[in-house]
Each structure stands twice: as C-alpha cells, then as structure tokens.
N, C-alpha and C positions, 0 to 999 in steps of 0.2 A: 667195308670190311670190319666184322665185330671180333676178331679174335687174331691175338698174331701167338699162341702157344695153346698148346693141349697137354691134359697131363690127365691121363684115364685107368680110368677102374673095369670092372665088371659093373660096378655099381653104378657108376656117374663118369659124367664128362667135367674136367676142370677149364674154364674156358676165362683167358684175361681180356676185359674192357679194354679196346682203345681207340678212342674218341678222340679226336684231337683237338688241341686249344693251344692261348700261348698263356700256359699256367704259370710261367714265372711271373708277367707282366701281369697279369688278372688278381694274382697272389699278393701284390706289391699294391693295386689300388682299392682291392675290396680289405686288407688287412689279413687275410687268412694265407695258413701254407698252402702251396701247392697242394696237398694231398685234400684238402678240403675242395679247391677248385675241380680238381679231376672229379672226385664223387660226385660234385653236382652236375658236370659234364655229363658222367655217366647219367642221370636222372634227364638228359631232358635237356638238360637249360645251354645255351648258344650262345647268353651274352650278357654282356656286366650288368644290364636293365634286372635281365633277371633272376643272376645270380646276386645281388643289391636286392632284391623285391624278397628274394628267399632268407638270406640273411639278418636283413632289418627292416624289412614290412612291417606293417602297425598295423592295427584294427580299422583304422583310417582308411586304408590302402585296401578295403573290400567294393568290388564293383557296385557303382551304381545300380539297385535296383529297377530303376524306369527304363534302361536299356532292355528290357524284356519286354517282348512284344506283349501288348493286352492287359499290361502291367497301371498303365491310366485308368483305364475302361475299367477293371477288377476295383481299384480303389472309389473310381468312384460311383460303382454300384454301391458296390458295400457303405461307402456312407451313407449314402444317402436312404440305407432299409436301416441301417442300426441307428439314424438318426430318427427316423417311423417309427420306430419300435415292432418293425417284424421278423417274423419267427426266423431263425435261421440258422439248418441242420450242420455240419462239418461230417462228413462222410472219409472217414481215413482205412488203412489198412493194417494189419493185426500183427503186423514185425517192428521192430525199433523202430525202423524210419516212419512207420504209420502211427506209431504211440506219441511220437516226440513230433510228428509234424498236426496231429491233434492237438496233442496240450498248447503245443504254442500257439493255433489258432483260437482256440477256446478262448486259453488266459490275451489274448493280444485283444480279437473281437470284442470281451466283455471289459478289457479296459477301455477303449474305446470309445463303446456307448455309454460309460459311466462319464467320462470326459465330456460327449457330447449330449447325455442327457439327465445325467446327474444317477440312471439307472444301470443296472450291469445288463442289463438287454436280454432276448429271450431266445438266447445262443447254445442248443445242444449238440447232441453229436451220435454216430453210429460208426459202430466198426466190425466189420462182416464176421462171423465165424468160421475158421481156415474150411473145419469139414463140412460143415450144414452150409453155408453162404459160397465158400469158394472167394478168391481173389474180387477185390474190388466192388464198383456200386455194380446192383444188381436190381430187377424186376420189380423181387419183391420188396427191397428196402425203396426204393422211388413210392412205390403204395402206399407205404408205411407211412413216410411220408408224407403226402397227401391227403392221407387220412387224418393224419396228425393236425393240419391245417399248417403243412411248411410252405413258408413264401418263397424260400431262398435257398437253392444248394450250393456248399463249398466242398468242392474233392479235396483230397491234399494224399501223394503219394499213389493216385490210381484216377482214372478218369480219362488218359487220353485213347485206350483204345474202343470206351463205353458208348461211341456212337448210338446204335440202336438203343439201347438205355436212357442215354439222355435226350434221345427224340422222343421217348417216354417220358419223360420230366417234364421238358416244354408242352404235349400233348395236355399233359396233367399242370398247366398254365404255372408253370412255377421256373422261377429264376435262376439261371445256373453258371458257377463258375467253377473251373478246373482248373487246380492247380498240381501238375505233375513234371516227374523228371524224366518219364521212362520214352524209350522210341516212340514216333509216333506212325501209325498204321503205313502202309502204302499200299494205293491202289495202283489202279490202272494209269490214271492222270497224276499220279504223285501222293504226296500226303494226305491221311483222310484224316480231317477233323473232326472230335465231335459239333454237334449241334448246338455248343454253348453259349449265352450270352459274354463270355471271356473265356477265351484260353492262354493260361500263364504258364509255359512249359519256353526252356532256353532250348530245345529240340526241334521245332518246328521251324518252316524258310519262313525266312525275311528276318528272325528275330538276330536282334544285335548285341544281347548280353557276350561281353568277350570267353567265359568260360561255361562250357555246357556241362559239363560232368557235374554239377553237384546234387544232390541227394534232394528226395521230398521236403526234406526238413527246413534246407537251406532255401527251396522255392518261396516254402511256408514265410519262413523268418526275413526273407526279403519282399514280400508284402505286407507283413508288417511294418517295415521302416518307413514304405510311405505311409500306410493306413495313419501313423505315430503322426509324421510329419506333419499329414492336414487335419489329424483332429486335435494338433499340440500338446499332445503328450509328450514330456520329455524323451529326449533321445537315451537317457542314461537308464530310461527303462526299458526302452529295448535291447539296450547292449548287455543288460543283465541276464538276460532271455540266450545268449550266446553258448552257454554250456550246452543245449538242449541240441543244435544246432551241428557243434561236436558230438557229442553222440550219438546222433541218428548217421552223420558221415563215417565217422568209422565202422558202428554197427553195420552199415549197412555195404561194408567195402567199397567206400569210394577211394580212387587215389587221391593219397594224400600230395598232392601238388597245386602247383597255383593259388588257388583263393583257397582252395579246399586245407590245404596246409595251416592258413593264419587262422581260417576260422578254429580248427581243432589246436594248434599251436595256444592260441590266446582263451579259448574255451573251455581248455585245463586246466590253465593258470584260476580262473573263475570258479572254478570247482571248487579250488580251494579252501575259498570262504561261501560257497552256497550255501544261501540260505531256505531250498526246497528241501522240506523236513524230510520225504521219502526217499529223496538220492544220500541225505545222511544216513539215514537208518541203513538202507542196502550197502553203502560202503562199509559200516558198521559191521553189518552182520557177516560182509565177505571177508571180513578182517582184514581189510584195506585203512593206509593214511590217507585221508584225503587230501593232505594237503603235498604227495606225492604220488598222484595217478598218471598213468602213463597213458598212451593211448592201446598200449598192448593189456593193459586194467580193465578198459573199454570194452575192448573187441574181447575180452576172452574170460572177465569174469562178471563184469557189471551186462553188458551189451545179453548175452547168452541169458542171464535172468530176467531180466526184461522182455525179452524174448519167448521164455517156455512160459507163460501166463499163453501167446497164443498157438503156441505148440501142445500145448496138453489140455489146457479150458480154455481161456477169454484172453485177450489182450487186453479187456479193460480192467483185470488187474493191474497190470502195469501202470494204466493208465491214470487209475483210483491212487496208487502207490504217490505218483506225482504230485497226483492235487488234493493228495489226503494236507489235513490242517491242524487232525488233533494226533498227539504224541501217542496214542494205546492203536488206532486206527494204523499209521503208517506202520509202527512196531509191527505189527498182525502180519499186513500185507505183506513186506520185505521179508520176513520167518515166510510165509507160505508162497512166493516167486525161489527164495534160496533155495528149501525144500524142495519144489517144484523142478527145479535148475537139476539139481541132487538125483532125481529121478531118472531126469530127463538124461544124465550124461552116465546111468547105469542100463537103461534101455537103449543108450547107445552103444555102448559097449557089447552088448548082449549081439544087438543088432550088427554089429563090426566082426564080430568072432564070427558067426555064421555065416556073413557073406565071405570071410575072407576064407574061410574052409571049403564051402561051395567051389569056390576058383581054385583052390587047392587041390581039390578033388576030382576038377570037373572042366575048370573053364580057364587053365591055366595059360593055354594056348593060343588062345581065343585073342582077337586084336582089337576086338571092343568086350567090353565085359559085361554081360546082364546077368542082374540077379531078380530070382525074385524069392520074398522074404513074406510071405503072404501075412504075417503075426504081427509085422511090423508094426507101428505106428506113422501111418502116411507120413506125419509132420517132420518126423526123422530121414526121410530115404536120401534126399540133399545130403543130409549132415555126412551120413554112412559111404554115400558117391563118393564124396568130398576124398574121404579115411580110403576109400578102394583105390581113388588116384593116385593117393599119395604112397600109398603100398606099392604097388605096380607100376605105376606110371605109365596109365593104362588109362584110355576112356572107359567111364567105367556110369552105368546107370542100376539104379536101385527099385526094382518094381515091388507092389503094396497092394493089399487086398482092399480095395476102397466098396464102400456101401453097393453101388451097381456095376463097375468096372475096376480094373487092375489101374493104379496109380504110379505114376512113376517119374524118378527125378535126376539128370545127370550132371555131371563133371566131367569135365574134356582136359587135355592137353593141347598145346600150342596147334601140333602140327593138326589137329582133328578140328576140323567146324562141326561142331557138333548139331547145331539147327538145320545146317544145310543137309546134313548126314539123314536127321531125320525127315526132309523134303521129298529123300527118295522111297520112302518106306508109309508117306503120308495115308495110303489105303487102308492102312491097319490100325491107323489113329486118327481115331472120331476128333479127338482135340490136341494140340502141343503147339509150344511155344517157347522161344530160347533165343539165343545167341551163341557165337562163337565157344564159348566157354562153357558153357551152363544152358540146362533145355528143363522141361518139365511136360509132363503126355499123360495120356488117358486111353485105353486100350481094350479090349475082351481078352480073358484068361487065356483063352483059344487060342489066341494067335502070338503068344510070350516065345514060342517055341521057333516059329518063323520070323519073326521081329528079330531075335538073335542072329538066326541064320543070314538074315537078307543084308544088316546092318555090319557081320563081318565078310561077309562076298564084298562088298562095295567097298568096304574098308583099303586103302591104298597104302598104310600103313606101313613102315618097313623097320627092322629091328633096331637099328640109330633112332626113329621114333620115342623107344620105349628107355631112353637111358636118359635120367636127368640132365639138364646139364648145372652148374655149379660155377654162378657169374661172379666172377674176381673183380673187385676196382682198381687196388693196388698189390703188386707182388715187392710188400713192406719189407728190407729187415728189420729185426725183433730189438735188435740195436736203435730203429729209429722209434720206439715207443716214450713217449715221454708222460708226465703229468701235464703238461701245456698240453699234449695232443688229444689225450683223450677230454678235459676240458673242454678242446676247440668243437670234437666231434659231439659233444654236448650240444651245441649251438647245431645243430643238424639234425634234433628232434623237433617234431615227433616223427619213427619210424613207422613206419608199417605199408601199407598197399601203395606201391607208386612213389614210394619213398623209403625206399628197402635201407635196413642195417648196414651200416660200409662192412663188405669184406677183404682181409688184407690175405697174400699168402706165403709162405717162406718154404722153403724143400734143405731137405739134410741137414737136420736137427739132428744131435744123438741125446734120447732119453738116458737122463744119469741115474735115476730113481722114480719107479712108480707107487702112488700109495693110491688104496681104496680107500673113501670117506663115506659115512654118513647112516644112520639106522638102517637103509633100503639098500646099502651101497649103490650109491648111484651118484657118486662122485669121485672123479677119477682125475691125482694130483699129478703131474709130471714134472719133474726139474730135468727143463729143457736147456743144452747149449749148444750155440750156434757155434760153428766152423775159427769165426776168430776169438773163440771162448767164453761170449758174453754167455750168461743165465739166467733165466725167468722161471718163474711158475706157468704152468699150464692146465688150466682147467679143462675136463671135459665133461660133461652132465650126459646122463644115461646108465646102463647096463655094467657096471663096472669089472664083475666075475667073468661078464662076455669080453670087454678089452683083454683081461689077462690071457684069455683064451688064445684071442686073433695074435696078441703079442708074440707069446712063445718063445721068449727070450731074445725076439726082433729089437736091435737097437736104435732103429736109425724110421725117423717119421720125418712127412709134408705135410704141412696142416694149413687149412683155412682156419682162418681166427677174429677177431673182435678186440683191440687191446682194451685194459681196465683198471680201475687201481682198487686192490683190496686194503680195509683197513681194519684194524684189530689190535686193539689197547692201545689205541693211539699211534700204531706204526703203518703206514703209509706202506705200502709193497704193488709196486708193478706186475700184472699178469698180464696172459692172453686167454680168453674164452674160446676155448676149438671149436668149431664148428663141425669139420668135414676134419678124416686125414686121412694117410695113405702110408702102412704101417711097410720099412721093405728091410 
C-alpha cells in the first residue's frame, strides 16, 4: 500500500508515502531525525547497511571492478596490444555518456602505454554522426578501420547489440572489446552476445557486479582502475578521472542511487578544483561557480552543452572541448557548444509551440499523442516528446522528416509500456527500439496516419491515467522547519533521477499578504500562517499575474513545499519553496 490520503485537483493527484520503518530507532543509530530516515525509506533503502552506505559512503566504498564478467580478459588484452604498441580505435557514441566514456578511455589507455612503455601509444578514436552514421559502431566505421591498419577495437557506451558488425570486425582479423551499459539483445535461447573477444557490460547472466544501472562512463572508468592497477599507475590518477564519470551519469539519467549516488556525490566535490581546462572554460561561460555545481548544473546547463555539438554537428566538439590544452582553443570551443546549446533550446522551443498547438487543435483527445513536425530537427524530437509528456501527461511521440524515412522518438508515462505499445504496430516500422519509458522508430510518411490510429485503438489507457500524481514524503508542519533541518537535508544531496528533492506537505494555511517579485514577475512572496499562528515566507517561482488570477481574493492554500533558509544582509530568514498548491 503506497498511499493512505489523497487530496486532488483537476490537475494532479496529491498522494502521501508510506513505507514503513521504525524511524525513531534508525533515527537514534544513524544520528539523523526521523524525517531524514523516512525520505530515504521512501527512495528505496530497507535497512541501516544502507541507509549507513547513503549517508556516509566514501569513494572507498565503490564496487569492485573485477566483479564484472570479462572484466580480467578486457585488461589483459589491452595490456598486452598497448604494451606492442598496436594501433587501437575507441569507438564511442555522440551523447554525454559517449563523449565522457571516450575521453576517459583515450586519456586512461594513453596513460597506460606511456607507464608501460615510456610512449603515449597509438590510441584513436571515432564517434558516429547522429544523422549520417546513426547510433553506434557500424559497417562502415569497422572498414575504416581496417583500412586504417586497427589492430584493436574498444566500444564504450554502444556495442552490445552490434553483433553482425562485430562479426565484421573479427572477419576483418581485428581484436574486439565491448564495453557497454545498455540491455543486452535476446533471442530465442536467451541473451545474444556479440562476437567479441571481451564483453564488459554488468547486464549480461552470470555477471556478478552488485549494481547494474550505471552508465557507459562508469563501465569505462571501472576498467580503467584495473588497467591503473596492473600497469602501476597511481591509483590517485584515476580518482581524479572521477568528475567525468559524474557527468556522463547524470547527463545521461541514471538514478542517482547506490554506487551511482557517491560517484556523482564525490565527483562534484572534484569539480571543484578541476583541473580540465575545457570544463573551466564551459563553467565559465555558463556563468556557473565551480566550486558550487549541483547535479541539477549538470543535467540542465553543463550536460545539455555538451550535448548539442552532437545534436546539431559532431560530438567531437565536445569531445575536443575536454582534451583541448591551450587556453585560446578551449575558450573557442566552449563559446561555440554555449552558442550551439542557445540554438539548440530556441529550435526547441519553436519545435514545442507547434506540437503543442497541433494537439491543441487536433489531437487533444487522442490517448497517445503523435506528432509530426516534418522541419524539425531529428535530434530534437526526444527533447520536444519529453515537453509533450509533461504538458499532458500524455504518451506522447514526436515524428521528423529524416533523409529516406519519417524519424521518430517517444516518452511514455508509467502506466503506458511504450516498446511493447510499439510491438503491436511493428509492420509499419522498418526499425524501433525502446523500453518502457522511452522508444525511438523509423517509418514511411504513408503510414503516420495509421501508426496514430492503430497505437490509440490499442491504447487501454483510462482518464486516472492522464492526472500526475504528486509523491508526498512527509505531511511536515511549517512549525517543524528548522535551520538544523534543512542543514540535515543538505546531507541528502545530490538530488535528481532516483533520488528525488524531499517533498513535505501542509493544508490550511491563510495567506496574509501576496507580493509579485522580479523584472519577468515570476516570483511570487506569500506570508503564510499556519492555524496555531506560526509565519513563514513562501516562495513560489513561475507566472506570478497568473497566481493573482487563480487567487481572486482566495485566502486559504495547501501547498507542497521544499523548506529553505534565505539570507540577506546577513539576516538568516526561514522559508518554504512551493512547489504544487491548491488555492480554496
């Protein structure tokens, strides 16, 4: 049972956590209040190990890497070609997680053979083009290859479903190792692997790494630690390699739990003092502290830039950006990813307004939502899904006028399996490929019109479907905010995927005073009091002439909230940040 109260809108469902534990007792040995224990309750954790591990884990406290099947076999191929001195490609993929699980194999492999043979070794790399190449290693880059005189491939971030491909590798007598995070195929008899001389994925049976979710990066960066260990290079250089690690994990939405939490937890901290001249410069120019990035910094201004080098040209901007070494070079690149970025989130917008007009006009009713956007830019249609989900609350797929065929990429809700959705309609789509959440297809113009149709007939969908719901931890009073507590909930960063912001909630407040703030007004002050008279500030961020609207001289709100402490000329002041309310 996840819920013992409802409290509903037109809009949303209000829905309270309750997971049970015995939080006085857990609160009393881990040192935190109760209210910290419950949040992590909610997230997952069952017991003092791992509420202890989330806590106060250390870098220490990251899984051994050799627990990954192929994990030996991979190391000691690779030493023993970089000890040769043969050629040997890194084949990555053109998102965050492909940019940061390259650089780290480049710079780890070429320290390595410098260790072992006094040279940086003859260690390149490729990374597909999203529109001309498509996802992953392909045909043509194996030739390339080949032709090249490579002895040695390394996937990182793509590779496990490349079968036929990498029986083209080995045909073309050349050495292959795969290192990826993604599902791995299945046939008829189970898992299909490729053809490699090592497969280093925590996804595959029999493998014994305790946590499978983490990203390309982190497969990357945990074969490095052994590669480190047996050619003696210090271990304090691969620990330094650690921001990179974080950032491909949250760019690339992993949950933030388990291992995945300390690496991005401590790989922020790292950031700090980073010394990669092109992650300076891009902080710089986003007008970010470094020495205060969040993981929400990551995923929503640093990650996103990084990013549109392979959304609009090359990912190996990015990637250039990283391993740039002179100061006028990185300056260049981080102005032209910013720029880039800049573009990228005004052709999404552009892209946003018309499909959400399209539905407005058109497809309101609809219990899946397809658009198609022919002008688009393929690389965007995800992004714009994403913006149609969250509008609606709605499965919502985005189709693209691609070079021979309609392009297309979606976002689901809970109740919607969106892969399987697409299983039934498979006749119509030469290619696609997804999960639960998230799909992506390839189709003729011709049949956009029937794709729609077929995909809401089948739909089972019912109107409770389409209403958020809005997960509560604790239903706080405003009386128990303290500076200790928000302090504590400090120590419960970093927020984001799988490791959600605490929500607290209170009902019948009477607002004493509203004020608009801000040039855009879009800052909206309440002085709220609660029932036995206490008072706070209350923040709300958005639309501030629209609050007044809904208000209407309404005194009395519910609000979901965030508490916080503002400070200003040195005076300390308790708030709450709204998230949600309910104005009556």
């Amino acid at each position: 049972m996840q819920q013992e109260e409802k409290q509903e809108t037109k809009k949303e469902i209000w829905m309270v956590q309750t997971k049970r534990a015995d939080f006085e007792g857990l609160s009393k040995k881990l040192g935190v209040s109760p209210v910290s224990v419950r949040i992590m309750r909610n997230r997952g954790m069952e017991t003092e190990e791992a509420m202890h591990r989330y806590l106060y884990g250390t870098i220490e406290e990251l899984y051994e890497p050799a627990l990954m099947k192929d994990m030996g076999k991979a190391v000691e191929i690779l030493i023993k070609k970089l000890s040769e001195g043969k050629k040997i490609r890194i084949i990555g993929d053109y998102d965050i997680d492909g940019v940061c699980s390259v650089y780290l194999l480049l710079t780890g492999l070429r320290r390595v053979s410098l260790e072992l043979t006094k040279r940086e070794g003859a260690v390149d790399y490729e990374i597909p083009d999203r529109i001309k190449d498509g996802y992953g290693i392909n045909e043509s880059i194996i030739r390339q290859a080949a032709a090249d005189g490579i002895d040695t491939i390394i996937t990182c971030d793509n590779g496990i479903a490349a079968a036929k491909e990498i029986a083209l590798a080995k045909d073309c007598r050349m050495t292959v190792i795969v290192t990826d995070h993604h599902e791995v195929p299945i046939g008829a008899a189970g898992q299909v692997l490729p053809p490699a001389d090592a497969v280093v994925n925590p996804k595959q049976e029999g493998d014994t790494y305790p946590f499978r979710e983490i990203c390309g990066a982190v497969v990357a960066y945990k074969l490095l630690k052994k590669l480190y260990e047996t050619a003696g290079v210090p271990v304090k250089e691969w620990e330094e390699l650690l921001e990179f690690a974080a950032i491909a994990t949250v760019g690339d939405v992993m949950k933030l739990q388990d291992e995945n939490r300390l690496i991005v937890k401590y790989g922020l901290k790292r950031m700090g003092r980073t010394e990669n001249l092109g992650l300076r410069k891009l902080v710089e120019k986003t007008d970010l502290d470094l020495e205060a990035l969040s993981a929400y910094h990551i995923g929503f201004v640093i990650g996103p830039c990084l990013n549109a080098g392979g959304r609009l040209q090359t990912a190996k901007m990015a990637l250039n950006l990283l391993l740039s070494k002179e100061e006028e070079e990185a300056d260049r690149l981080a102005d032209e990813l910013k720029a880039l970025n800049d573009l990228r989130k005004d052709m999404t917008r552009k892209g946003e307004e018309e499909a959400v007009r399209q539905v407005e006009e058109t497809y309101r009713n609809h219990k899946v939502l397809v658009v198609f956007l022919p002008d688009c830019h393929e690389s965007l249609a995800g992004i714009i899904a994403g913006r149609l989900r969250e509008h609606f609350h709605k499965p919502s797929i985005v189709l693209t006028r691609g070079e021979d065929m309609v392009k297309g990429s979606g976002r689901s809700i809970e109740p919607y399996h969106m892969f399987e959705a697409l299983t039934k309609v498979a006749d119509l789509l030469p290619k696609f490929g997804g999960h639960p959440m998230a799909a992506g297809l390839s189709m003729e113009e011709r049949n956009i019109e029937e794709f729609r149709r077929r995909l809401n007939e089948n739909a089972k969908l019912t109107e409770n479907d389409f209403i958020p719901k809005i997960w509560i931890d604790v239903p706080m009073p405003l009386e128990y905010i303290s500076e200790g507590l928000v302090e504590e909930l400090k120590r419960l960063e970093p927020f984001g995927q799988g490791n959600e912001k605490p929500q607290f909630a209170q009902k019948d407040l009477t607002i004493r005073k509203t004020r608009v703030l801000g040039k855009n007004r879009n800052l909206v002050k309440l002085d709220l009091v609660t029932e036995s008279g206490f008072s706070i500030d209350g923040l709300l961020f958005g639309d501030g002439d629209d609050f007044l609207q809904k208000q209407a001289g309404r005194q009395k709100i519910d609000i979901v909230y965030y508490p916080d402490v503002n400070e200003y000329n040195g005076t300390r002041t308790l708030q709450a940040v709204i998230k949600n309310y309910i104005l009556k």
